[in-house]
The first five atom37 places (N, CA, C, CB, O) and aatype in JSON, in Angstrom:
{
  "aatype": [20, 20, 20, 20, 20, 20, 20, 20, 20, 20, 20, 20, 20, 20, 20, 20, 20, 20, 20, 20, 20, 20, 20, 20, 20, 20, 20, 20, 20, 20, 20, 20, 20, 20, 20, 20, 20, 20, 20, 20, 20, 20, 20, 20, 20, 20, 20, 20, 20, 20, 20, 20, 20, 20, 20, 20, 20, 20, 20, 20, 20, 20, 20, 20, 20, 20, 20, 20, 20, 20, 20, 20, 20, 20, 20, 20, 20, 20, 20, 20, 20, 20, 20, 20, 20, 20, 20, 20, 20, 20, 20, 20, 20, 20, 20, 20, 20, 20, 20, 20, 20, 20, 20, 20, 20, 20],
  "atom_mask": [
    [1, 1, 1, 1, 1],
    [1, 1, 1, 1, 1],
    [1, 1, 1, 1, 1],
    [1, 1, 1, 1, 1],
    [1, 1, 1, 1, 1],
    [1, 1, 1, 1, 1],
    [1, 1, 1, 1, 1],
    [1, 1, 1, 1, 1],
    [1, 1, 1, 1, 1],
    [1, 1, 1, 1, 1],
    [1, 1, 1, 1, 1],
    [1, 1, 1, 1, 1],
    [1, 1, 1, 1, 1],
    [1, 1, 1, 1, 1],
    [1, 1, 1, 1, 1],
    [1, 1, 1, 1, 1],
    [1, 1, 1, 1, 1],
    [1, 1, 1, 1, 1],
    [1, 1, 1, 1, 1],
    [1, 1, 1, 1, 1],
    [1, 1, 1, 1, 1],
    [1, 1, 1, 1, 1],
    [1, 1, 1, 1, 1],
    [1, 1, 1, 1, 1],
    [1, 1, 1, 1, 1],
    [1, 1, 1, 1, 1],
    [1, 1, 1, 1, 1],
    [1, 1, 1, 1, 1],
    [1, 1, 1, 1, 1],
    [1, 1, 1, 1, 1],
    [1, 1, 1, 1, 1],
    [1, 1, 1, 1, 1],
    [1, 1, 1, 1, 1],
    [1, 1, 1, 1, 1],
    [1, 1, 1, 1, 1],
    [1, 1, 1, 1, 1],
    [1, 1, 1, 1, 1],
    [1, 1, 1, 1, 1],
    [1, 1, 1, 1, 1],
    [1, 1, 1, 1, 1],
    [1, 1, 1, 1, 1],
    [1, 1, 1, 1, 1],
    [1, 1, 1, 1, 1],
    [1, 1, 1, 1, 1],
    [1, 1, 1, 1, 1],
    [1, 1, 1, 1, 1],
    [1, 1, 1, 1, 1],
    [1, 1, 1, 1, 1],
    [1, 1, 1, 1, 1],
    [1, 1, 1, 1, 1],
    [1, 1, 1, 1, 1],
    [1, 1, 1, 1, 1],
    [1, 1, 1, 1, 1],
    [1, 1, 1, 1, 1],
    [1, 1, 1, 1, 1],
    [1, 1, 1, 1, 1],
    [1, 1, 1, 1, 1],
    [1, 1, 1, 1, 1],
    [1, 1, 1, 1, 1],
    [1, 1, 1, 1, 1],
    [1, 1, 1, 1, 1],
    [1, 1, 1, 1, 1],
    [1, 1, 1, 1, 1],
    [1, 1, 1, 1, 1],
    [1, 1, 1, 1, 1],
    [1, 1, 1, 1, 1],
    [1, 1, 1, 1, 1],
    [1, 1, 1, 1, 1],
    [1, 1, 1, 1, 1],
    [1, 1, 1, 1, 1],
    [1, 1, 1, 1, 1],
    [1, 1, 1, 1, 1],
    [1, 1, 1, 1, 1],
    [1, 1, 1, 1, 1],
    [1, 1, 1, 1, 1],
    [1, 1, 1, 1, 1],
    [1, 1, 1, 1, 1],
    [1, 1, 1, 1, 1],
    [1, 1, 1, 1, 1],
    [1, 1, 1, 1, 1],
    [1, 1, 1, 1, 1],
    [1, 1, 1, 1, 1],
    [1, 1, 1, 1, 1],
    [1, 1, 1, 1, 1],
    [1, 1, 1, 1, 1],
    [1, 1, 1, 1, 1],
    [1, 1, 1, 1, 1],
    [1, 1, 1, 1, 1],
    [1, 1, 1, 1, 1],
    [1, 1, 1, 1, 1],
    [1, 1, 1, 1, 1],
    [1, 1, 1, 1, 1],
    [1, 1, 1, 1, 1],
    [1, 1, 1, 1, 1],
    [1, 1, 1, 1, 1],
    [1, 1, 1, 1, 1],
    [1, 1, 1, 1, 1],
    [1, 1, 1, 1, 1],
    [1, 1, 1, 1, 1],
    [1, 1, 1, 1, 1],
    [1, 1, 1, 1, 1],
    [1, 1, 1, 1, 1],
    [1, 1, 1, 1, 1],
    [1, 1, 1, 1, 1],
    [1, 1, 1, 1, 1],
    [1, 1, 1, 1, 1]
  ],
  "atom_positions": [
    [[-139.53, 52.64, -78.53], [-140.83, 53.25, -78.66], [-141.94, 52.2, -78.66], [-140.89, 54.09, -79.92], [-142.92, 52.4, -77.95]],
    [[-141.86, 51.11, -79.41], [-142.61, 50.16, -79.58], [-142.38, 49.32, -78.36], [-142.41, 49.56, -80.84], [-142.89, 48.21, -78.5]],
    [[-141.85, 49.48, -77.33], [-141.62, 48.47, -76.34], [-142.33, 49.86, -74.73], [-139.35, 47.78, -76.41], [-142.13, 49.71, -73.52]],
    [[-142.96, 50.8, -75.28], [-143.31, 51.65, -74.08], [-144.74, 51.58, -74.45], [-142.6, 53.26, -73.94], [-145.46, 51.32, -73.48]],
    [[-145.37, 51.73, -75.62], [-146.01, 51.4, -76.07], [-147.12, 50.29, -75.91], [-145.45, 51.46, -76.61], [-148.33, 50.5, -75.92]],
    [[-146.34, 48.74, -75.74], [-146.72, 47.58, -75.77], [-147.0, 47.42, -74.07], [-145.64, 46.63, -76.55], [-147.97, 46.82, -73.62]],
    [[-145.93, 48.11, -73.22], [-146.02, 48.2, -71.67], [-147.16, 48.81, -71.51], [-144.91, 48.95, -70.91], [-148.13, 48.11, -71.21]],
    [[-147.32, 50.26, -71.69], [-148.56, 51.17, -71.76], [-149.89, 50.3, -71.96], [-148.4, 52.25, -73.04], [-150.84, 50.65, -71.26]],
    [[-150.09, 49.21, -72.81], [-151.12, 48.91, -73.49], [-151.39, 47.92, -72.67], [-151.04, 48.68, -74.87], [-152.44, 47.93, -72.03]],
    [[-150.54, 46.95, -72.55], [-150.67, 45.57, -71.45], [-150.9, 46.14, -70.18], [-149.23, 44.53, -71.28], [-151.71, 45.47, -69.54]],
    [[-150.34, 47.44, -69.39], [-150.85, 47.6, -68.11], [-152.13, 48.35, -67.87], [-149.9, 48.16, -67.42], [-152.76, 48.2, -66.82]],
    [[-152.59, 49.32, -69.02], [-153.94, 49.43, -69.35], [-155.26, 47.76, -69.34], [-153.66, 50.13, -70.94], [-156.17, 47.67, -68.52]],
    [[-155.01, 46.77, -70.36], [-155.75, 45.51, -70.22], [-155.36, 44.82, -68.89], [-155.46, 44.56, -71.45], [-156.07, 43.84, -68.7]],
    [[-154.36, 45.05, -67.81], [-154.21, 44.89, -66.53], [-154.91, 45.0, -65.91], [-153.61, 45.3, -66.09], [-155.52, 44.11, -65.31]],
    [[-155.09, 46.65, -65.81], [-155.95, 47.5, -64.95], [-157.12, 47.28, -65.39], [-155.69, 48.91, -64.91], [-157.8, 47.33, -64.36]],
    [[-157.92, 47.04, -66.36], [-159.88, 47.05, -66.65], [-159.65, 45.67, -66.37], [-160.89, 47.51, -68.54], [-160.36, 45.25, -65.46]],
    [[-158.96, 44.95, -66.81], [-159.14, 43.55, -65.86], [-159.83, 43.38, -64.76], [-158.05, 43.11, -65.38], [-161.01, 43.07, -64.64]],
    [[-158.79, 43.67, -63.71], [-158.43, 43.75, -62.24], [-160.03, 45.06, -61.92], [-156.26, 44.53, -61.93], [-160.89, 44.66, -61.13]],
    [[-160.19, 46.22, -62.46], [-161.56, 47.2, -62.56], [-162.64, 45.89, -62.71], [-161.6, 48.53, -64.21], [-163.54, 45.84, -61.87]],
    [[-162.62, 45.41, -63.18], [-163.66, 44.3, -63.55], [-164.36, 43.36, -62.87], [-163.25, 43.61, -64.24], [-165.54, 43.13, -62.64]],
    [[-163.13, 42.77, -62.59], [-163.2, 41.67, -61.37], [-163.46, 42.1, -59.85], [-161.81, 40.93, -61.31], [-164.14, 41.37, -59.13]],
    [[-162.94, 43.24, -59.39], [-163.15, 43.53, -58.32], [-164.47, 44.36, -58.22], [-162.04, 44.06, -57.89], [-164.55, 44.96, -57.14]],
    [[-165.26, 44.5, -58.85], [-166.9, 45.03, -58.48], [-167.63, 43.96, -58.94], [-167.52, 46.49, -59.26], [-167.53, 43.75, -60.15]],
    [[-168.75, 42.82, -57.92], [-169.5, 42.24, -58.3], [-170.85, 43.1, -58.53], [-169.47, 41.25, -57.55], [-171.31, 43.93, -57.75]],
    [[-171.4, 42.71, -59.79], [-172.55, 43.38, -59.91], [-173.32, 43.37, -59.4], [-172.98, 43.36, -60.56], [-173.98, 44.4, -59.3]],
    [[-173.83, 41.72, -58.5], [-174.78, 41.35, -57.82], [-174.57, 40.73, -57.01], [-175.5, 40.95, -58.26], [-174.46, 39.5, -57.08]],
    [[-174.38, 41.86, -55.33], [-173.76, 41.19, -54.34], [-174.75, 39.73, -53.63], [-173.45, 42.44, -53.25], [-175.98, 39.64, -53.72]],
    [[-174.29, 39.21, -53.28], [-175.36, 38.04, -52.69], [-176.16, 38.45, -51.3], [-174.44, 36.57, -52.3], [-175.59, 38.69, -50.24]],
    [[-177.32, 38.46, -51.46], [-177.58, 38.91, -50.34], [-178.1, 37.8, -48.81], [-178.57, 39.87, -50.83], [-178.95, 36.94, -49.04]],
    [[-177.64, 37.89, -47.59], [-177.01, 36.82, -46.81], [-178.52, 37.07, -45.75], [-175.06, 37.15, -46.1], [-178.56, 38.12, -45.1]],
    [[-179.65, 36.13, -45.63], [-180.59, 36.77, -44.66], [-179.77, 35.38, -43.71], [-182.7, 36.91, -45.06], [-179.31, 34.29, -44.04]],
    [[-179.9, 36.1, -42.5], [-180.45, 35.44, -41.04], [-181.64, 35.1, -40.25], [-180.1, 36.0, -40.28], [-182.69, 35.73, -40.36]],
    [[-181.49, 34.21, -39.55], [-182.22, 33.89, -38.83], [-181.71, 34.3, -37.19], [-182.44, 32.58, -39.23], [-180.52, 34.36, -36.91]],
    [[-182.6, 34.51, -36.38], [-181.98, 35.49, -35.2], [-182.69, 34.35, -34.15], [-182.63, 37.53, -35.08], [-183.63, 33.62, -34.43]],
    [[-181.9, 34.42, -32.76], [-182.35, 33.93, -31.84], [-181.93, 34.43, -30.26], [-182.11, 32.75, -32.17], [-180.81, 34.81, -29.9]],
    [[-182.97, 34.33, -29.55], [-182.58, 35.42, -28.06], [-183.41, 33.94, -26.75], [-184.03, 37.85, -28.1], [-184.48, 33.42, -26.45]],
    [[-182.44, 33.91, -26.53], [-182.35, 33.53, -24.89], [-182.66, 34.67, -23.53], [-180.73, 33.07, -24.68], [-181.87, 35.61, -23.49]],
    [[-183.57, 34.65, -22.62], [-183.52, 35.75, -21.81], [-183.76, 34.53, -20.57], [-184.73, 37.18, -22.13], [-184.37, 33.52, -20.93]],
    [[-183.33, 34.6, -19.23], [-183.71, 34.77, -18.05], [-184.84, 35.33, -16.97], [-183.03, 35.1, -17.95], [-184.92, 36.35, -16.28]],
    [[-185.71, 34.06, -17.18], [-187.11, 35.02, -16.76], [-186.91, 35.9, -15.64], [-188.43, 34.12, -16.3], [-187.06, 37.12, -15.77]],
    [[-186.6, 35.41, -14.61], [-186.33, 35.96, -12.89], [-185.04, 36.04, -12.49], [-186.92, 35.0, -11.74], [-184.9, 36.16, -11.27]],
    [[-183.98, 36.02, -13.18], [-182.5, 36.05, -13.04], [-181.84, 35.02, -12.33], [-182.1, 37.18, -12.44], [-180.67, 35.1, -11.96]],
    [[-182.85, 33.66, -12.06], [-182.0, 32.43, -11.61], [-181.54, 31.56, -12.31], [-182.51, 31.73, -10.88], [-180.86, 30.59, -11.97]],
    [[-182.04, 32.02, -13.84], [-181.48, 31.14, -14.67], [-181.77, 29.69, -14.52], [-180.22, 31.34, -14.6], [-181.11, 28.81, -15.05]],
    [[-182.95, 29.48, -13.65], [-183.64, 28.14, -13.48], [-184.42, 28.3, -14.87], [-184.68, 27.93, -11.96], [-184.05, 27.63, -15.84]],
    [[-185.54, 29.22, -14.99], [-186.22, 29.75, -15.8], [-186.15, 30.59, -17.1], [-186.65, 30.15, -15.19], [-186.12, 31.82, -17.02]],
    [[-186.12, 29.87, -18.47], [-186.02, 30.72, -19.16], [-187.09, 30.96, -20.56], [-184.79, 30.54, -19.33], [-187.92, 30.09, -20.82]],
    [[-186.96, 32.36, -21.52], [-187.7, 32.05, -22.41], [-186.93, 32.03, -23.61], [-188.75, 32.79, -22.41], [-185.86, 32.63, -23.63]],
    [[-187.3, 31.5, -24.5], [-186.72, 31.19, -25.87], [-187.45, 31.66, -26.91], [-186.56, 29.81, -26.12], [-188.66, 31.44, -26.95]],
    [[-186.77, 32.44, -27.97], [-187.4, 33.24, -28.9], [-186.47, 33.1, -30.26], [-187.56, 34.77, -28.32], [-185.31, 33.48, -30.42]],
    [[-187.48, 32.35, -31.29], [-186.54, 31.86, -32.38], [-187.22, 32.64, -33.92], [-186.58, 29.89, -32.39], [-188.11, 32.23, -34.68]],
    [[-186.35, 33.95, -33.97], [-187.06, 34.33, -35.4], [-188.18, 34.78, -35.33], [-187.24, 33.35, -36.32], [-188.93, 34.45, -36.24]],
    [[-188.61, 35.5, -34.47], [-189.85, 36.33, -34.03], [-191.44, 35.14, -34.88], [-189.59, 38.47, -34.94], [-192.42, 35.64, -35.42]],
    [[-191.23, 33.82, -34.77], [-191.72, 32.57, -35.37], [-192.33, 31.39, -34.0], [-190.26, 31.89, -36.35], [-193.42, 30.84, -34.06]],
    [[-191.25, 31.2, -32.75], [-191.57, 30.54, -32.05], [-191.16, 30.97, -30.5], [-191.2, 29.47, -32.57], [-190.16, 31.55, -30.06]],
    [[-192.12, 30.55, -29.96], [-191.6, 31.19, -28.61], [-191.69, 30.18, -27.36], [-192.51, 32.55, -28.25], [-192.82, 29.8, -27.06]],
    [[-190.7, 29.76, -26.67], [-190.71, 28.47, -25.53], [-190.41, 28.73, -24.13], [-189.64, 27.38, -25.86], [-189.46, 29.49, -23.9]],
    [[-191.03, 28.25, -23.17], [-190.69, 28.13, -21.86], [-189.7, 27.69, -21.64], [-191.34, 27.58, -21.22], [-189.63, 26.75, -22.43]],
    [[-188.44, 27.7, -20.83], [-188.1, 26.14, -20.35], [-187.68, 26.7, -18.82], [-186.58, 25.14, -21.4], [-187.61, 27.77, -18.2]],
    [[-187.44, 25.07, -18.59], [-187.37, 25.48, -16.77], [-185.83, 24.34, -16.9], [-189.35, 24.69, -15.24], [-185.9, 23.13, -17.11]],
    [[-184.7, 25.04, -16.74], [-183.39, 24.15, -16.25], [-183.19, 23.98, -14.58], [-181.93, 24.96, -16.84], [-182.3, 24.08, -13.75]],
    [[-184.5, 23.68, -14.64], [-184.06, 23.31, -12.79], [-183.57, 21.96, -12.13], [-185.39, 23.48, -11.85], [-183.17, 21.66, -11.0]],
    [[-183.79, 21.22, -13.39], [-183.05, 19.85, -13.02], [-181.64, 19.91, -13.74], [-183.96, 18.42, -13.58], [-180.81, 19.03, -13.51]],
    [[-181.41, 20.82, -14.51], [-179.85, 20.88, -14.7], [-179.09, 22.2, -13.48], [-179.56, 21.4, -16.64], [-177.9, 22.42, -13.26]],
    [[-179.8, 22.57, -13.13], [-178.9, 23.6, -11.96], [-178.24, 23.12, -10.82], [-179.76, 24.58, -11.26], [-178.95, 23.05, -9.82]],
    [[-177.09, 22.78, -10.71], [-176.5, 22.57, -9.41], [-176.1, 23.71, -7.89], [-175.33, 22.06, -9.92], [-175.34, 23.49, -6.95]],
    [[-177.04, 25.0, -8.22], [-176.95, 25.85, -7.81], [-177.06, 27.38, -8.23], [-176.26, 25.51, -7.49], [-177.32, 27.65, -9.4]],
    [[-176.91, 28.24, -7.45], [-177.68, 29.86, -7.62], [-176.5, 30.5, -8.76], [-177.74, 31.06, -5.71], [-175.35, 30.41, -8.33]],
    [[-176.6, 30.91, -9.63], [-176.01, 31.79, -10.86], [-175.19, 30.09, -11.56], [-174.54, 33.55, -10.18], [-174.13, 30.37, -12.11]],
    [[-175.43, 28.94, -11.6], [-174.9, 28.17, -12.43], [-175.31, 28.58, -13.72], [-175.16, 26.92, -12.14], [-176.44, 28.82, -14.15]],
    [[-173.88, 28.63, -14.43], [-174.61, 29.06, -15.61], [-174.32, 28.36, -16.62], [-174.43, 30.31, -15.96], [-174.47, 28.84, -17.74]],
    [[-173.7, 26.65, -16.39], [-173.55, 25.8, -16.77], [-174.81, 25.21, -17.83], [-173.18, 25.27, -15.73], [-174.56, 24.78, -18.96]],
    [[-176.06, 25.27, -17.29], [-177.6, 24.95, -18.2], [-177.44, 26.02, -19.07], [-179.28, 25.06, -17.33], [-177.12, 25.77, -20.23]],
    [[-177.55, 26.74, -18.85], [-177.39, 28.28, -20.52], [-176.08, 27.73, -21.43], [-176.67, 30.64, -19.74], [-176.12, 27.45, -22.63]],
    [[-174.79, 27.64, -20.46], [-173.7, 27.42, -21.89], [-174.16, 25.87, -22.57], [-171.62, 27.31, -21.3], [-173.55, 25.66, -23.62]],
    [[-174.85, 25.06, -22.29], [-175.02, 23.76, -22.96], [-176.02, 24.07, -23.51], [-175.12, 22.52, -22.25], [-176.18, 23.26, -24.43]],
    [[-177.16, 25.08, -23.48], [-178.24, 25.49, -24.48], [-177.27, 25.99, -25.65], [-179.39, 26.76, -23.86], [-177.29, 25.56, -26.8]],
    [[-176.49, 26.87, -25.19], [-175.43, 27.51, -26.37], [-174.63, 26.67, -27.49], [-174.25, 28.18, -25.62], [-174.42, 26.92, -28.68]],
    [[-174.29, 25.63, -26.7], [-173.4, 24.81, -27.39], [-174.58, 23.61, -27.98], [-172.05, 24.21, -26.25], [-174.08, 23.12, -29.0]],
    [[-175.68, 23.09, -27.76], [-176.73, 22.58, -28.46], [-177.12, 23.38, -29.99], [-177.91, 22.63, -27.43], [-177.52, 22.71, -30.94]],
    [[-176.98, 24.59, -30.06], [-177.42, 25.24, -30.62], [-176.79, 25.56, -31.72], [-177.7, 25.93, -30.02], [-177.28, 25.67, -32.85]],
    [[-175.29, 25.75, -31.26], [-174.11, 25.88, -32.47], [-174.14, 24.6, -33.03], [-172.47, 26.24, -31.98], [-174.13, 24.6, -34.26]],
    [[-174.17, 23.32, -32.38], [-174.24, 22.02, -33.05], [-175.24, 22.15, -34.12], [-174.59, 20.86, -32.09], [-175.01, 21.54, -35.16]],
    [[-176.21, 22.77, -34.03], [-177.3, 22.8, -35.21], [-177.29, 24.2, -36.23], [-178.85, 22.72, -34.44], [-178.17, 24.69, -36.94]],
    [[-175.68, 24.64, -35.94], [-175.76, 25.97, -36.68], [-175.36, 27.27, -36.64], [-176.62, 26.2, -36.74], [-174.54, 28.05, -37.12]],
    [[-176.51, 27.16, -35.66], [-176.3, 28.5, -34.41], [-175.21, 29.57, -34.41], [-175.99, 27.88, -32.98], [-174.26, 28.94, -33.96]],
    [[-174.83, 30.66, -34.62], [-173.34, 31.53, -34.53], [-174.28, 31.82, -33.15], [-172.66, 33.12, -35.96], [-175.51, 31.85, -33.15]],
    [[-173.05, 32.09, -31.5], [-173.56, 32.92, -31.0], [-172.59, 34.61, -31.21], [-173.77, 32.25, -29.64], [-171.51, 35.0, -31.64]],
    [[-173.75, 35.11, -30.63], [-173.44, 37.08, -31.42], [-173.48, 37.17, -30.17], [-174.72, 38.35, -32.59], [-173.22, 38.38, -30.16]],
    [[-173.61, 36.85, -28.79], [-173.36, 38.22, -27.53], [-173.84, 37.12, -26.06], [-174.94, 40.15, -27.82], [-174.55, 36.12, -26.17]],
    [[-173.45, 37.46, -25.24], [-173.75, 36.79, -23.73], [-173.8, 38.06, -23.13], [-172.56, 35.66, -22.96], [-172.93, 38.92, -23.31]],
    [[-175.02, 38.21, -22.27], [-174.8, 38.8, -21.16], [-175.41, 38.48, -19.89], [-174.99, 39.84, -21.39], [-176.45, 37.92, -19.55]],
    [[-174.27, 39.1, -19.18], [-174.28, 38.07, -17.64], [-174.75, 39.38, -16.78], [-172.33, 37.2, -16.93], [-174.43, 40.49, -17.2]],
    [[-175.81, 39.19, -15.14], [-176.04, 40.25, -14.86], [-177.26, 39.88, -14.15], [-176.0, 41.15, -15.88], [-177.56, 38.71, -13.93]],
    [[-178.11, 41.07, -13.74], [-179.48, 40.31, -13.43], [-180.41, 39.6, -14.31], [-180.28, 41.15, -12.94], [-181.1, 38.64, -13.98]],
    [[-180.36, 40.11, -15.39], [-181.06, 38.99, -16.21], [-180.32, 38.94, -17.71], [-182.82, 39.34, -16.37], [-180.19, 39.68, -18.69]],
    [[-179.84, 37.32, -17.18], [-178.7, 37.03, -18.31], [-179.46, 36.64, -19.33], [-177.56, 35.89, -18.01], [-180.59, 36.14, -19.23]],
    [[-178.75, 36.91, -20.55], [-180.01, 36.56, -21.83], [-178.1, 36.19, -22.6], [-181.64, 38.56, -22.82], [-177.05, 36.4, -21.98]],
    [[-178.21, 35.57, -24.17], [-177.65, 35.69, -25.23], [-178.31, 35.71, -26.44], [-176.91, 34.95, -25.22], [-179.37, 35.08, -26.43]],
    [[-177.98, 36.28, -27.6], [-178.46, 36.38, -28.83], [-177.17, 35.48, -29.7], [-178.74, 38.09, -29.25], [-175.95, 35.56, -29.56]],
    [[-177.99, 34.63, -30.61], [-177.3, 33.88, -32.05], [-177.96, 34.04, -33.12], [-177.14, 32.37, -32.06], [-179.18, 34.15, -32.95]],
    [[-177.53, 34.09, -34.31], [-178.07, 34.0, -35.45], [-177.69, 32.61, -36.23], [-177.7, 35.19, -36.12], [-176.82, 31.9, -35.74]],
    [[-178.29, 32.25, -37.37], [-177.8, 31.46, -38.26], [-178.29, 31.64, -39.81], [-178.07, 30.23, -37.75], [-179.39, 32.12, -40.09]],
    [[-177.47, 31.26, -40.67], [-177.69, 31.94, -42.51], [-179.11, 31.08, -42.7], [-176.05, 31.29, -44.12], [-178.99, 29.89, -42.41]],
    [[-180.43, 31.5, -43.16], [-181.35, 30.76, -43.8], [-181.08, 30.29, -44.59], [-182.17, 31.13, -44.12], [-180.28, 30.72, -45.41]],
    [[-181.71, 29.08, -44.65], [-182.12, 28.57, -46.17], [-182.92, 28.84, -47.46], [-182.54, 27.75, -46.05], [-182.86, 28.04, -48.39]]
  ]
}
């Protein structure tokens, strides 16, 4: 009796344990920072850059293009970008190729 008892009681302080631990009261909340690449004219010579609805840039990869749909200048913008952070979230390829990345603020 005293040994169903003592089970009963220990798997009760188990369970509000384990109830306890598994609900944080105060989830952390995670902001981003967002960023969009678009293709002005779909040659991907030309593009605009949009960082966090904060800054907005021209650029022209026409001295990195070795030709029509290279899309070699965009993946090294991509990979510049993760070096500093950057997650990318989406590529799309098409008439006008764009990608979106985010990264966690500070």
């Amino acid at each position: 009796m005293k040994t169903k008892k003592a089970v009963i009681g220990l798997s009760a302080i188990v369970i509000i344990a384990l109830l306890f631990f598994s609900f944080k009261s105060n989830p952390e909340k995670v902001n981003f920072q967002y960023l969009t690449v678009f293709s002005i004219d779909g040659t991907l010579v030309r593009v605009i850059l949009c960082i966090d609805g904060k800054e907005y840039k021209k650029l022209n990869l026409s001295a990195q293009t070795k030709g029509p749909w290279d899309m070699n200048p965009l993946i090294n913008l991509i990979h510049q970008y993760e070096n500093e952070g950057w997650e990318l979230m989406g590529l799309q390829s098409g008439e006008s190729p764009h990608f979106n990345m985010r990264k966690e603020s500070n």
